[in-house]
C-alpha positions in Angstrom: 67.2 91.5 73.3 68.2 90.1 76.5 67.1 87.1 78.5 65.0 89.2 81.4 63.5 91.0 77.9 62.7 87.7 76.1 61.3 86.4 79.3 59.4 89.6 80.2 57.9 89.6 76.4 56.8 85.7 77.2 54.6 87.6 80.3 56.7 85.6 82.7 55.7 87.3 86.2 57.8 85.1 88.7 60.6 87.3 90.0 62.3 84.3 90.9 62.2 82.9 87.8 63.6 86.0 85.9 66.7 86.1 88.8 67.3 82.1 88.1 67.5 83.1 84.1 69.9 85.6 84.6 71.9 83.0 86.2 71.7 80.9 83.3 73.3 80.1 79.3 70.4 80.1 76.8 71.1 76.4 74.9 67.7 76.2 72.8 64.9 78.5 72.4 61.5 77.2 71.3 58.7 75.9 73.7 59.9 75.4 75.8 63.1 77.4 76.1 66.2 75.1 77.1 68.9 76.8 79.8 71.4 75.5 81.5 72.1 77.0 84.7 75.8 77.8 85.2 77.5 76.2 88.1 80.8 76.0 89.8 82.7 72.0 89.0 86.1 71.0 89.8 86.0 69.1 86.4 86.7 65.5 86.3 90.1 64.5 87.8 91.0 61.3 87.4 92.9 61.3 90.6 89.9 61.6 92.7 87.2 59.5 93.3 84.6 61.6 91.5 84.0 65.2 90.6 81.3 67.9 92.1 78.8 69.7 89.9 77.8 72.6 92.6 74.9 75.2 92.0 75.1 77.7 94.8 76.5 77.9 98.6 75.1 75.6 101.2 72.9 77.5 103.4 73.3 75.9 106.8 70.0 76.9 108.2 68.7 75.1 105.5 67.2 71.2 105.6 69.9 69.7 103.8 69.1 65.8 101.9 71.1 63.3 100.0 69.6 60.4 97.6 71.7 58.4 96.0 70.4 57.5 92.1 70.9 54.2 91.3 70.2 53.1 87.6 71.4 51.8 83.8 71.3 54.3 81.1 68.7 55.0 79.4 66.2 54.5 82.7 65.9 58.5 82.6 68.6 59.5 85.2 69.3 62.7 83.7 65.7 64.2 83.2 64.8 63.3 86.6 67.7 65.1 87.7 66.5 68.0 85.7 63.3 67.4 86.5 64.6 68.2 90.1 66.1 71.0 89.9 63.1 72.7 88.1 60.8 71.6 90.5 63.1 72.9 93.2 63.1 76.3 91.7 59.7 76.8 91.1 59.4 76.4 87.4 55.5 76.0 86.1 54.1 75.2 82.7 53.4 78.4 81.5 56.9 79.9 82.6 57.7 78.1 79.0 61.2 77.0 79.8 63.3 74.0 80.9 66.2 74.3 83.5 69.3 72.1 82.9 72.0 70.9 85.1 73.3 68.0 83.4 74.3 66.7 79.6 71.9 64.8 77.7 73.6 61.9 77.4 71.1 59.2 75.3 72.6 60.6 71.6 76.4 60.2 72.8 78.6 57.1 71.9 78.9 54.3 75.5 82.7 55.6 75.4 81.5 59.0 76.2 79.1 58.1 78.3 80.6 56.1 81.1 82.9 57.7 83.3 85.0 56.1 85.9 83.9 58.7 88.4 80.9 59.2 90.7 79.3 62.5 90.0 77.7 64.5 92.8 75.6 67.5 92.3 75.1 70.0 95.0 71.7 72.0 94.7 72.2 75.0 97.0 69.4 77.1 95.6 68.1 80.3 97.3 64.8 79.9 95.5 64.1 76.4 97.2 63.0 75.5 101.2 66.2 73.2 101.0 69.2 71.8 100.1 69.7 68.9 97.7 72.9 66.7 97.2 72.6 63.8 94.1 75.0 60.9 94.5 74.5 59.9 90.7 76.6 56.8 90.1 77.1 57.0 86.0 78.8 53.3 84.3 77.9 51.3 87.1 77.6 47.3 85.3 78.7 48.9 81.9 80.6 46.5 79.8 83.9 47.7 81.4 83.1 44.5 83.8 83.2 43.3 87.6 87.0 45.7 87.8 85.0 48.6 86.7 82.7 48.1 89.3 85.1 47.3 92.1 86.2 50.9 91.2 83.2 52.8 91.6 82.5 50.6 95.2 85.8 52.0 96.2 84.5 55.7 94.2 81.5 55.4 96.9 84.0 54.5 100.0 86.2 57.1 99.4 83.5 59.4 99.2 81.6 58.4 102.0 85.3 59.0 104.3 86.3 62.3 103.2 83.6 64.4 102.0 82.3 66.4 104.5 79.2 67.1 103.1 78.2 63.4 102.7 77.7 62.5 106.2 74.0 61.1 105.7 71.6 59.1 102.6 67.9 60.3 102.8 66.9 58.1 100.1 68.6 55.6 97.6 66.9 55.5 94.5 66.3 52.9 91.7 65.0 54.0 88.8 63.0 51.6 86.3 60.9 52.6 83.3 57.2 51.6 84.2 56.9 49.3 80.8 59.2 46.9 81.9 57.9 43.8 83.3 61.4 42.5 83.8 64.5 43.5 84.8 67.3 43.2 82.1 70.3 41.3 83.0 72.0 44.7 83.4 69.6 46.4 85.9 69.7 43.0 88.1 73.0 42.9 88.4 73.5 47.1 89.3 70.4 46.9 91.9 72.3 43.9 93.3 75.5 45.5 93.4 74.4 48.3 95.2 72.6 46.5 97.7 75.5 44.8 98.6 77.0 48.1 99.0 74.7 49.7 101.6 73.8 49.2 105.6 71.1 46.8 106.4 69.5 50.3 108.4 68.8 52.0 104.9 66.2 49.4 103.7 63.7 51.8 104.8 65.1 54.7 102.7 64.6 52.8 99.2 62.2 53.8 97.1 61.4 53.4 93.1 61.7 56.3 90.8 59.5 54.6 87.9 60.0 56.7 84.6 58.2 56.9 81.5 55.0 56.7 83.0 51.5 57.0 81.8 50.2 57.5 85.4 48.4 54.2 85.4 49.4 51.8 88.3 53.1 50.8 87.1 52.0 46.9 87.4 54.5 45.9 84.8 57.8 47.4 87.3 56.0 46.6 89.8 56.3 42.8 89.1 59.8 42.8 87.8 61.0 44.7 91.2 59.4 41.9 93.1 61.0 38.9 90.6 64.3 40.5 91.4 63.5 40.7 95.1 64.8 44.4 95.2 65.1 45.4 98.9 63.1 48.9 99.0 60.9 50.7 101.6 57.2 49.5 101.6 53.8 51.7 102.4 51.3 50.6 105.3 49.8 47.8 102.7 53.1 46.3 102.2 53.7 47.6 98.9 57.0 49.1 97.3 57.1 52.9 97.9 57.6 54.4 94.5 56.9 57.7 92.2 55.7 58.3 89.2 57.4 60.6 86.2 56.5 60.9 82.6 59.8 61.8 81.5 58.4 64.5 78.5 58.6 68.2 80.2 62.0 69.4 78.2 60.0 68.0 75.1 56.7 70.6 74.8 54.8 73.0 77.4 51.8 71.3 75.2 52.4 68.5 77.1 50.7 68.1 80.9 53.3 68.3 83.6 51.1 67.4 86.4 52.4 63.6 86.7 56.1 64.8 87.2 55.2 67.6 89.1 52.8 65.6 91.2 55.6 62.7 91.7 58.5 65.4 92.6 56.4 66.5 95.5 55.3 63.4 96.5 58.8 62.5 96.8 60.3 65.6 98.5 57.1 64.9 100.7 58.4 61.5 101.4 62.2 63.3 101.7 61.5 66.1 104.3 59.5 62.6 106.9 61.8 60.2 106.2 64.0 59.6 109.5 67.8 60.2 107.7 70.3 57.7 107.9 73.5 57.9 109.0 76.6 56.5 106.5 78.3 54.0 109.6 77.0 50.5 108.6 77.3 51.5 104.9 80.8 52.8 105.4 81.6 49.5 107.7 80.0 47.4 104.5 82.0 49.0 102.1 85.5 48.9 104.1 84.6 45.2 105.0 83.7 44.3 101.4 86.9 46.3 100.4 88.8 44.4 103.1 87.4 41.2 101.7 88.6 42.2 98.3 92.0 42.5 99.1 92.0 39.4 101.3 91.1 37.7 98.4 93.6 38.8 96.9 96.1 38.2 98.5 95.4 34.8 99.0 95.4 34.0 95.4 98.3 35.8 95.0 99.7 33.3 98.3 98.5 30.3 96.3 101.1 31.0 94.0 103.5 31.6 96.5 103.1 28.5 98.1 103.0 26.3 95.2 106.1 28.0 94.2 107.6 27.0 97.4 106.4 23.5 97.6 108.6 23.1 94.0 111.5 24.7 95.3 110.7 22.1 98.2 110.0 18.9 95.9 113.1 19.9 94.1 115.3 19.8 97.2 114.2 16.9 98.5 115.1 15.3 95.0 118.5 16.4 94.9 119.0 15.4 98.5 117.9 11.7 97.5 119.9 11.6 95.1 123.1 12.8 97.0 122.7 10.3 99.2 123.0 7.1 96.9 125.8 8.8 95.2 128.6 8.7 97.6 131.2 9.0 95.0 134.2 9.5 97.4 134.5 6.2 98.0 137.1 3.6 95.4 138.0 0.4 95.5 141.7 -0.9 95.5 143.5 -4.1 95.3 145.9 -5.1 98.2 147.9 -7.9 99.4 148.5 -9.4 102.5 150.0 -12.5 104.1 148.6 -15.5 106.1 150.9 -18.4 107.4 150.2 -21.8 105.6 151.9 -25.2 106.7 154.9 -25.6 105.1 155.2 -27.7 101.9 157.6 -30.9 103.5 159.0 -31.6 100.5 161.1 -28.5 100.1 161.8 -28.4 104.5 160.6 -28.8 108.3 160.5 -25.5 110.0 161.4 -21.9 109.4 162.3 -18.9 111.1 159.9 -16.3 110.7 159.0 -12.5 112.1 156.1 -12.2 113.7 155.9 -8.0 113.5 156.7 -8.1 109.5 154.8 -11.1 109.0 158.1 -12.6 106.6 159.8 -15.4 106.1 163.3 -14.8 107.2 165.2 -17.9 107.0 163.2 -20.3 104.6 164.2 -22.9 103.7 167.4 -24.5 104.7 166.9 -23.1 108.7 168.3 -26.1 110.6 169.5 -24.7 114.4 166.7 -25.3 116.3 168.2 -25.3 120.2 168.0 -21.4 120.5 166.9 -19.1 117.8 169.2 -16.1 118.4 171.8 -18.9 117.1 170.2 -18.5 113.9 173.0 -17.1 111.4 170.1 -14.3 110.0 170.5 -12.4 113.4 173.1 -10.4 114.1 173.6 -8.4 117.4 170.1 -10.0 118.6 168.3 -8.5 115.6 167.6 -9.9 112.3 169.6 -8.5 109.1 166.5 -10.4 106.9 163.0 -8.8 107.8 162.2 -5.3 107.3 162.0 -3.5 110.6 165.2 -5.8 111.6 163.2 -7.1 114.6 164.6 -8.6 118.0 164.7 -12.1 117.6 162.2 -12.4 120.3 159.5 -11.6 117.9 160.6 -14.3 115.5 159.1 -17.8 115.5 160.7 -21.1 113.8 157.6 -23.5 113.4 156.5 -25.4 110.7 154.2 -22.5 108.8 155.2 -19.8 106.1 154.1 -16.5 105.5 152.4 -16.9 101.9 151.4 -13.5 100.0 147.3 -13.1 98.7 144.9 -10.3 97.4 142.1 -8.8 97.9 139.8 -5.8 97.0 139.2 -2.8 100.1 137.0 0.2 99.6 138.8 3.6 100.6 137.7 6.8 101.0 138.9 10.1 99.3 138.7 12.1 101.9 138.8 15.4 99.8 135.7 14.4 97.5 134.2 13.1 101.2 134.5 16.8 102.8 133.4 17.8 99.1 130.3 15.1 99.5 129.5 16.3 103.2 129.4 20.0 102.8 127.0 19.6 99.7 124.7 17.3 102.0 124.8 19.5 104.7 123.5 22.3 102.2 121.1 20.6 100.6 119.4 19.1 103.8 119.5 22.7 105.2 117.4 23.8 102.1 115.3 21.3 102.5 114.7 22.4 106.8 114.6 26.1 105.6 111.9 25.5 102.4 109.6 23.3 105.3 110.2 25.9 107.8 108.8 28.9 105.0 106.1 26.4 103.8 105.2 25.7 107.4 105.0 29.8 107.6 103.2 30.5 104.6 100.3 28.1 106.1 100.0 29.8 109.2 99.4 32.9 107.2 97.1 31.0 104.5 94.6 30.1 107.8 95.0 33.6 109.0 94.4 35.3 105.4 91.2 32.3 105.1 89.8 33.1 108.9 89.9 37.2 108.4 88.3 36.7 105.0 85.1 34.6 106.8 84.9 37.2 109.3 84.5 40.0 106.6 81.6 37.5 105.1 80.2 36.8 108.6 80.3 40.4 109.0 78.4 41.3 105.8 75.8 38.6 106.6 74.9 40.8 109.4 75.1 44.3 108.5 74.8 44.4 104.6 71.4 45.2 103.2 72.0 42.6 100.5 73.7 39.6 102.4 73.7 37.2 99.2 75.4 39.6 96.6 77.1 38.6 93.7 80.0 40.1 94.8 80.4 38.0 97.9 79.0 35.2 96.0 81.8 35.5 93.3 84.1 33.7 96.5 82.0 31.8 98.0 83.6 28.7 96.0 86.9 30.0 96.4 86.6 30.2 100.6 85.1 26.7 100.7 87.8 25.1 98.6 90.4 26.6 101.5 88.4 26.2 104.3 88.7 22.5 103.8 92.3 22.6 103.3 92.6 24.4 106.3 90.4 21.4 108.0 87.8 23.7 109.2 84.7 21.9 108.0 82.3 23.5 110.1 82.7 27.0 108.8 82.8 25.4 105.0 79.5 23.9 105.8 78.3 27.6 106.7 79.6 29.1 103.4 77.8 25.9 101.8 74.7 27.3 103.4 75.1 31.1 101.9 75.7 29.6 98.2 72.7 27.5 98.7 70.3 29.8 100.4 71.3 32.2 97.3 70.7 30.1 94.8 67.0 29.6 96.4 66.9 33.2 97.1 68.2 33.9 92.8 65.7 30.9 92.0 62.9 32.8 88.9 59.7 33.8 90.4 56.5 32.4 88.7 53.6 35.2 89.2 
């Protein structure tokens, strides 16, 4: 039997319905039936920032939207995307089957079901009035951590640049079960995250896809959206815009579909109104926070530079200290010289002495007094006695002696001086070059600290969520240097982010 057979046996009578079966892999039968609808994929890559799970050819006549599904696992991601894609082809109750795009993920292990990569799913069915595309954003605060995350922001910025078919967001979408009365720890910090993500324009594009409902007034999600201060779209009464889905149409055709069906075109109501908004501010908030990212970086990474630097610096200024106080080309010698002293009488009167050797020449016994060249030591005018056999007009016959003495004099190797000078030289040009890199390395620490308060003066501006965690995770970090960098004004202004946070993360009391 074939599927149109089975299908024509189960009295289905929608044409439409019988051509979208054809198109489709039987998975389950029973009531309802299960199919999955075969599509086109360029399977995951981990090259690329995430993969494409297309159904059909963009029809560009066609109204074409974009949402963006924002929410933890388990919420009911995947049955509202099915849930979409039935409504969108027209399947009703009593067609007795179920239309499936996606994997059931809630039996498979948390290693299976994160992936690293954004999934978007194109919904280009001839059977529907328009064109879907689902940003769904799989892993996003999984226990993979803050890296993980930083991926996926840069998954969403990637994507945002170079698809062409992502040029717009018609709706971002958090989805909450309708039971809970609080956000987990998990969903805070993913609704935060994604906030901090998006343009401050798209506020009026949020809206609540509330799951697992009973179709009572969701009271309980209600309150724990307005405890977490989630930023989302608000009706004429200043209430959250939001859409209710009981989550149980793939289970039985016993069960009533009207709530889903009622909430799906509610919010395709909501879809085809809604003024679209254009991805500038959210691409500027996602390259500034990237930017910011990297700044940050890079400073730490220059901390280390620098203090690295300022060793190599303390070092040199060390050794240089020490070189000077250890001049160790310098000795000291003993050596003699003379000085006249009066002459001892008892042994005689006068002698004949040279002035230029400093020596006694005739001492004692030098009697002839009338004319010194007389003196038997001279011979030709000059003296045969002294060393440099002076004239005998540098001699002198008075009643003083030349006498011998010692004494210590400091001299100078001149080798280990060269030896001492050249090392000096070198270390005191170390010592000019490491302040000179030091002196560099600041003036591109206040550049690197000035660029990164601009990206957060930035964010304050045009981010939908100006007091994320993410920017919050440097708020310390940019007030520690902005102090160093004696700017105490703008540290007084990041002093007024962390605070007004904390007031703004304070717990709510109902």
């Amino acid at each position: 039997m074939t599927d149109c057979q089975r299908f024509s046996n189960s009295e289905m009578s929608c044409a439409k319905t019988e051509e979208l079966i054809k198109k489709s892999i039987l998975i389950k039968d029973g009531n309802p039936a299960r199919y999955r609808l075969q599509t086109t994929s360029d399977h995951q890559n981990q090259s690329k920032s995430h993969r494409k799970i297309i159904i059909g050819e963009r029809d560009p006549d066609k109204s074409h939207k974009i949402i963006l599904l924002v929410g933890e696992t388990g919420t009911g991601k995947t049955t509202l995307i099915n849930t979409m894609i039935n409504y969108m082809c027209g399947v009703k109750r009593e067609d007795k089957i179920w239309i499936e795009i996606t994997e059931d993920q809630s039996d498979r292990t948390s290693v299976h079901s994160q992936t690293p990569l954004i999934t978007v799913y194109g919904f280009y069915i001839p059977e529907s009035s328009l064109d879907l595309t689902i940003i769904d954003t799989p892993g996003y605060g999984d226990t993979r951590g803050t890296e993980h995350d930083k991926q996926i922001a840069k998954s969403f910025l990637h994507l945002c640049k170079s698809d062409n078919v992502v040029k717009q967001i018609d709706a971002v979408c958090f989805v909450i079960k309708a039971d809970q009365n609080r956000l987990t720890d998990s969903q805070r910090y993913i609704f935060d995250a994604f906030q901090s993500l998006l343009g401050e324009d798209i506020k009026e594009n949020i809206v609540l896809l509330i799951t697992h409902s009973t179709g009572l007034p969701p009271q309980n999600a209600l309150t724990a959206v307005k405890e977490a201060q989630v930023m989302c779209a608000v009706d004429e009464k200043n209430q959250p815009i939001y859409f209710l889905f009981d989550n149980c149409q793939s289970l039985s055709c016993d069960q009533d579909w009207d709530l889903s069906c009622n909430g799906m075109k509610r919010f395709f109501t909501f879809l085809e109104h809604r003024r679209t908004k254009g991805l500038r501010s959210t691409r500027e908030v996602l390259q500034k926070r990237q930017k910011l990212e990297e700044n940050i970086s890079e400073q730490k990474a220059h901390v280390q530079t620098m203090e690295q630097k300022q060793h190599e610096l303390k070092q040199a200024q060390d050794d240089l200290e020490k070189h000077k106080e250890n001049k160790n080309f310098e000795y000291t010698v003993e050596v003699s010289y003379r000085v006249k002293v009066d002459i001892d009488p008892a042994v005689a009167k006068q002698a004949m002495c040279c002035t230029v050797c400093e020596e006694n020449c005739h001492y004692p016994g030098c009697w002839w007094f009338k004319n010194i060249s007389w003196c038997h030591v001279f011979k030709n005018d000059h003296c045969t006695v002294c060393t440099n056999k002076c004239h005998f007009s540098k001699h002198v016959k008075e009643d003083k002696i030349y006498a011998a003495q010692r004494k210590s004099e400091k001299r100078i190797n001149e080798d280990l001086k060269k030896e001492y000078d050249d090392n000096y030289e070198k270390s005191l040009s170390k010592v000019n070059k490491l302040n000179e890199e030091l002196q560099e390395l600041d003036n591109k620490k206040i550049k690197l600290v000035m660029e990164a308060f601009n990206c957060v003066e930035v964010l304050e501006k045009i981010a939908l969520n100006t007091d994320s965690l993410f920017t919050l995770q440097h708020i310390d970090f940019l007030i520690e240097k902005m102090k160093e960098i004696k700017e105490p004004e703008k540290a007084e202004e990041l002093e007024n982010i962390k605070k007004r946070a904390g007031e703004n993360q304070a717990p709510h009391t109902a």
